[in-house]
N, C-alpha and C positions, 0 to 999 in steps of 0.2 A: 408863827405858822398858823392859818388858817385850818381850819377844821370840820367836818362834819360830825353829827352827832354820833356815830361810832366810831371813832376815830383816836382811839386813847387821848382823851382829851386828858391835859396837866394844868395844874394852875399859871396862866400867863398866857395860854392860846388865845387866839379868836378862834370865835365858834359860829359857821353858818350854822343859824337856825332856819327850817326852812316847811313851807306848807305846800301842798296841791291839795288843790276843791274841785270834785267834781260834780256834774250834774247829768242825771243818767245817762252813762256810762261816757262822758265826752268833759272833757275840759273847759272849765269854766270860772269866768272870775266871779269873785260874791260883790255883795254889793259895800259892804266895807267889816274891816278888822277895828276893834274898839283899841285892842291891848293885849299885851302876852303879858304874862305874871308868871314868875320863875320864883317855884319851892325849890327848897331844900327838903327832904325826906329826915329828919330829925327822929332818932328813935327815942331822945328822950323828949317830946311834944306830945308824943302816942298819947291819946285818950279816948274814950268813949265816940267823943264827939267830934275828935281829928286823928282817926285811927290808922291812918299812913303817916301820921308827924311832919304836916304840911307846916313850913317854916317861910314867910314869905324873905325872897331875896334881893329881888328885883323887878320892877315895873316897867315895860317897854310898851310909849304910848304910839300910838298911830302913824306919827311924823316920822317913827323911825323903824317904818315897816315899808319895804318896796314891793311892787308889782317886778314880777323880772321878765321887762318888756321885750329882751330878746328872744324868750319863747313864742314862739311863734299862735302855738295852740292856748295860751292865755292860762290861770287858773296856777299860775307860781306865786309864791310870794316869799320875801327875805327880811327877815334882822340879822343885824350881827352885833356878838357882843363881844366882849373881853372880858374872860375869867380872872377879873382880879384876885390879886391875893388880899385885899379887904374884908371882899365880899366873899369870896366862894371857898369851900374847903374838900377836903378829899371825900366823895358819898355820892347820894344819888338823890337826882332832881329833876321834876318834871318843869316842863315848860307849856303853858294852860293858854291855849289863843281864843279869845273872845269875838267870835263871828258872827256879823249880820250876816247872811245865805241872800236874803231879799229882803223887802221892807216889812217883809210877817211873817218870818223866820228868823231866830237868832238861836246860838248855842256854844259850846268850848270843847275843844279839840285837843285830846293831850297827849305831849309825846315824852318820851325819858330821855337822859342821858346820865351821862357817870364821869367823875372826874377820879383821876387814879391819879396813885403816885408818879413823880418822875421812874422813865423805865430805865435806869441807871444797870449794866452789866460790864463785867470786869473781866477779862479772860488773858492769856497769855500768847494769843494770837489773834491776829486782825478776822474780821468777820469772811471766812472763807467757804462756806456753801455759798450751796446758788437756789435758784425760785425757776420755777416751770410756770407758764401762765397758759389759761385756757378760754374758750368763750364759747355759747350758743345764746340761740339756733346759730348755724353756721349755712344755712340754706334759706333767703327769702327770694321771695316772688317780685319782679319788677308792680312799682306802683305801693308797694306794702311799707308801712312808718312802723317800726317796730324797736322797742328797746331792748338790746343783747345784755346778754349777763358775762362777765370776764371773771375770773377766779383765778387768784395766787396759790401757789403750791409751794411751801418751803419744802426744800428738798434735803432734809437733815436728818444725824440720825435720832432714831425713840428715846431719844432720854428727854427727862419730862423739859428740866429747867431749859434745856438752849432748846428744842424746838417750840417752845413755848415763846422764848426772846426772840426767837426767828418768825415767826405768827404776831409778835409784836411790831418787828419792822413791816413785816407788809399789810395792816391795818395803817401805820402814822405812816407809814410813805406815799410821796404823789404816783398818780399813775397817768401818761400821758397813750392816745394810740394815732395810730399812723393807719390808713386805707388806702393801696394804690392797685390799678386795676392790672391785672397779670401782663404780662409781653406775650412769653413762650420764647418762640428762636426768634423776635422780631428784632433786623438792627436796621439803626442804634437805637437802645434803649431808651426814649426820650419817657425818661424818669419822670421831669417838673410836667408834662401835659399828662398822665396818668396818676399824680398823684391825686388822690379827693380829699382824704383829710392827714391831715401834716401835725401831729404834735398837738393835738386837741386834751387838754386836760379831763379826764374824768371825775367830773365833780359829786358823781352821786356814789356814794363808797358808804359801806355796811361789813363790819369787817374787813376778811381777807377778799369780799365783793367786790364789786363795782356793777352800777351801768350804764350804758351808753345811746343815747337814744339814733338810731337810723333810717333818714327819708331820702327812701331811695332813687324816688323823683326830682329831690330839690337839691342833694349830690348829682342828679344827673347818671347816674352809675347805669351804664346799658347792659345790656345782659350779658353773663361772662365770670368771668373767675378771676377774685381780689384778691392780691396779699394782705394780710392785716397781720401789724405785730405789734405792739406794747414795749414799752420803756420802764421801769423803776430806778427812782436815783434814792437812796441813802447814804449817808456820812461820802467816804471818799471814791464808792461804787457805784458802780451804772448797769443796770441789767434791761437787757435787750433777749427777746423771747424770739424764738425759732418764727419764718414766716408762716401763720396760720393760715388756712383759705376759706374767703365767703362766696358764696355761690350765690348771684341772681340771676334768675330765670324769667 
């Protein structure tokens, strides 16, 4: 299973690792990446002179850094690794990207992640709560590109361990959403010509987050009122979220 960096990462995922560069205030690609170099945070390393207990893990050179040409606005870029069980063990490790900016600027850019144990739970009934999802803004302006934030809601009760395990599944689980522009009483519902987005993966995920980025010109979406709803699949379940509405104007 693929991953982002919060994503309860376990030994044996693949992990997008991933950067945006900007250049005031607009996106923008640099003019090259040297290298990422992935510590281990080692607490027995700690010294005076390596006082986070940088442990070097792995070197990931230039060849195997992409530009992610399908953004449009430019300024992404990707490695992806695999968490071996060699290499990596249950802690915490930055990952340090080595950036030329232009030919008279260079510097390193450092981001964390955490590898935890397998999320192993045992119970005497199958997983039977449910998840409420949300999003904003839930209102833009025709012409506006704008990133929405989605949020999972385990809907369980306060006991520490199971909503805790239930905040676990929706961190590791995918989240895909669907955009389709409202009807009202219109028939027949011609569903397939108002759909805009259909099952689009949400690949940017921070916890129980996500976001999603929307341009509301290159959808096309004319002014009016959207259904949007969200998917979650885990083990042998599928959750599907009430129709939410976006508004452009």
């Amino acid at each position: 299973m693929t991953k982002e960096r919060n994503q309860n990462i376990v030994v044996g995922d693949d992990l997008s690792l991933r950067l945006f560069t900007y250049n005031s205030n607009s996106r923008q690609n640099v003019y090259n990446i040297d290298k990422i170099e992935i510590y281990y945070l080692d607490k027995n390393e700690v010294t005076d002179q390596n006082p986070d207990g940088r442990r070097l893990v792995q070197t990931i050179d230039n060849t195997e850094i992409y530009e992610v040409t399908q953004d449009t606005f430019g300024g992404q870029y990707l490695a992806e690794i695999n968490i071996e069980e060699q290499l990596y063990v249950i802690g915490n490790y930055i990952d340090v990207w080595h950036v030329e900016f232009d030919q008279n600027q260079s510097g390193t850019v450092t981001n964390e992640f955490t590898v935890i144990p397998n999320l192993w739970f045992a119970s005497d009934l199958p997983i039977v709560y449910d998840f409420s999802f949300g999003f904003r803004p839930n209102r833009m302006r025709y012409g506006e590109r704008k990133w929405v934030n989605i949020e999972i809601i385990p809907n369980v009760p306060h006991i520490s361990d199971l909503k805790k395990y239930y905040m676990n599944l929706a961190v590791s689980s995918s989240l895909k959403i669907w955009i389709e522009k409202s009807c009202g009483d219109c028939l027949p519902k011609e569903k397939d010509l108002r759909t805009i987005v259909e099952g689009d993966l949400v690949q940017h995920r921070r916890g129980v987050e996500g976001s999603y980025f929307i341009d509301t010109e290159e959808l096309n979406m004319e002014c009016g009122i959207y259904n949007v709803w969200f998917e979650m699949e885990f083990g042998e379940n599928k959750y599907l979220s009430d129709n939410l509405q976006l508004q452009i104007y």
